[in-house]
KOLSE-244668 format. One line per 4 residues: number of its first residue (from 1); for each residue x, y, z of C-alpha. Coordinates in Angstrom, 1 decimal. Layout:
// residues N
NUM = X,Y,Z ~ ...
END
This chain:
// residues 110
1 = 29.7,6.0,34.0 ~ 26.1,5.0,34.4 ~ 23.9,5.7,37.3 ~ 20.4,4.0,38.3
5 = 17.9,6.0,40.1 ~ 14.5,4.8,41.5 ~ 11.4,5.9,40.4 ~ 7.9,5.5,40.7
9 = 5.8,4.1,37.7 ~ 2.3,4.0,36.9 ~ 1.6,2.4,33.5 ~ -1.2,1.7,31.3
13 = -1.8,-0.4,28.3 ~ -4.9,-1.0,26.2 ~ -5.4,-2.7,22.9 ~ -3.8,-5.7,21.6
17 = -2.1,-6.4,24.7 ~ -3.9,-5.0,28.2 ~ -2.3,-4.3,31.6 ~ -2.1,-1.6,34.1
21 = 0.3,-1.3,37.1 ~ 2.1,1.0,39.6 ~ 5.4,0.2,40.8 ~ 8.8,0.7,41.1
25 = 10.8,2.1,37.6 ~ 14.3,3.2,37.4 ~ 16.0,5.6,35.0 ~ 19.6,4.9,34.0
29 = 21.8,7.8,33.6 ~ 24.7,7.8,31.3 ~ 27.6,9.9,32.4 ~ 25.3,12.4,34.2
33 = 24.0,13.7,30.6 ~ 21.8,11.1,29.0 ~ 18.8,9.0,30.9 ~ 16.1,6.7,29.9
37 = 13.3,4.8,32.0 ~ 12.2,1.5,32.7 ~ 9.0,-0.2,34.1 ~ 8.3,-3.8,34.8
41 = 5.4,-5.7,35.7 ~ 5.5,-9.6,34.4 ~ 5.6,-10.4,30.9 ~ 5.8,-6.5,29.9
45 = 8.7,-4.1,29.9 ~ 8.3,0.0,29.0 ~ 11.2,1.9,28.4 ~ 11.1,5.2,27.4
49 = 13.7,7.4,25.7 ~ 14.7,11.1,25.3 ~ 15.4,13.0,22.3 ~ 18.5,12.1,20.9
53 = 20.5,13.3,17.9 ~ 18.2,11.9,15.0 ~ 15.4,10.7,16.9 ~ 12.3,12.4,19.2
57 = 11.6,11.3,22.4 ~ 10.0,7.6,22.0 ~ 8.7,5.1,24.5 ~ 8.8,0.8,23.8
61 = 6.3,-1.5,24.9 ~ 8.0,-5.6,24.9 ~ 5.8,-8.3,25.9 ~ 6.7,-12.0,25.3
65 = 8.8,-11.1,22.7 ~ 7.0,-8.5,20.7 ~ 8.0,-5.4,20.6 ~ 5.5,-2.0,19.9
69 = 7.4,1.4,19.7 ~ 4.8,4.9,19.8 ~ 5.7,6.8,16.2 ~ 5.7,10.9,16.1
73 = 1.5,11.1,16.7 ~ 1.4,11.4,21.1 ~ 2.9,12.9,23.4 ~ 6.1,11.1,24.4
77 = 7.9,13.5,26.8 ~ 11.6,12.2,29.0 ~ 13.6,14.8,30.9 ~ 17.0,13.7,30.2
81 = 18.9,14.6,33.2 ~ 16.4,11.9,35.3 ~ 13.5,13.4,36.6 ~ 10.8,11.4,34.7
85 = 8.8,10.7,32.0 ~ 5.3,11.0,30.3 ~ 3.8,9.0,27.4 ~ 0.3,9.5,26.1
89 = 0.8,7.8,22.7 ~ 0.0,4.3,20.3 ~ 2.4,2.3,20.2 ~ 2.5,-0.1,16.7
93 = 4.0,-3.6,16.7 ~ 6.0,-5.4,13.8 ~ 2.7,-7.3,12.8 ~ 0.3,-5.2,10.5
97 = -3.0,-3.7,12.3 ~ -0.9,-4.5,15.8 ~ -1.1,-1.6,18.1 ~ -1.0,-0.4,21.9
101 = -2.2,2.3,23.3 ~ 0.2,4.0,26.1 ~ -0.1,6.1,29.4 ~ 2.5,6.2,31.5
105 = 4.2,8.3,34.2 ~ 7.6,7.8,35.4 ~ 8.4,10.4,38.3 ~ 12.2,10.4,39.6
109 = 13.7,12.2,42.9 ~ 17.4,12.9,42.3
END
């Protein structure tokens, strides 16, 4: 059963693509064992992941359709039982040369 909690976001993007908000985020919990976070603010959408099975903790940047995901250089860090998130990190897009860089904090009262 999933769960969504609210949270409090405060992102940052620089780069190709440049925003910076604080707002609401929510993290989605998955049958109590497994959360990831989400941050909107217009065209852009951050959601970051916890380490899973076969792949470290990552966060993904989407704005009008491209998507940038941060690789293993930064700190990505996402509690998964729901209490938050932090990503100091560059983000690379699908084109060659694109790139974001990422700072975010996702804080979560359970």
């Amino acid at each position: 059963m999933e769960t969504e909690e609210q949270c409090d976001a405060a992102v940052k993007v620089r780069g190709d693509e440049k925003a910076r908000w604080k707002t609401d985020g929510f993290t989605i919990l998955q049958d109590g064992t497994q959360a990831f976070y989400k941050s909107t603010h217009k065209k852009f959408a951050l959601s970051v992941f916890p380490d899973m099975e076969d792949m470290p903790a990552h966060a993904v940047l989407t704005v009008k359709g491209a998507s940038y995901t941060t690789q293993d250089s930064g700190q990505v860090d996402a509690d998964p039982e729901g209490s938050g998130a932090e990503v100091e990190a560059v983000a690379t897009g699908v084109e060659p040369g694109a790139s974001v860089k990422l700072t975010a904090s996702i804080s979560c009262t359970q």
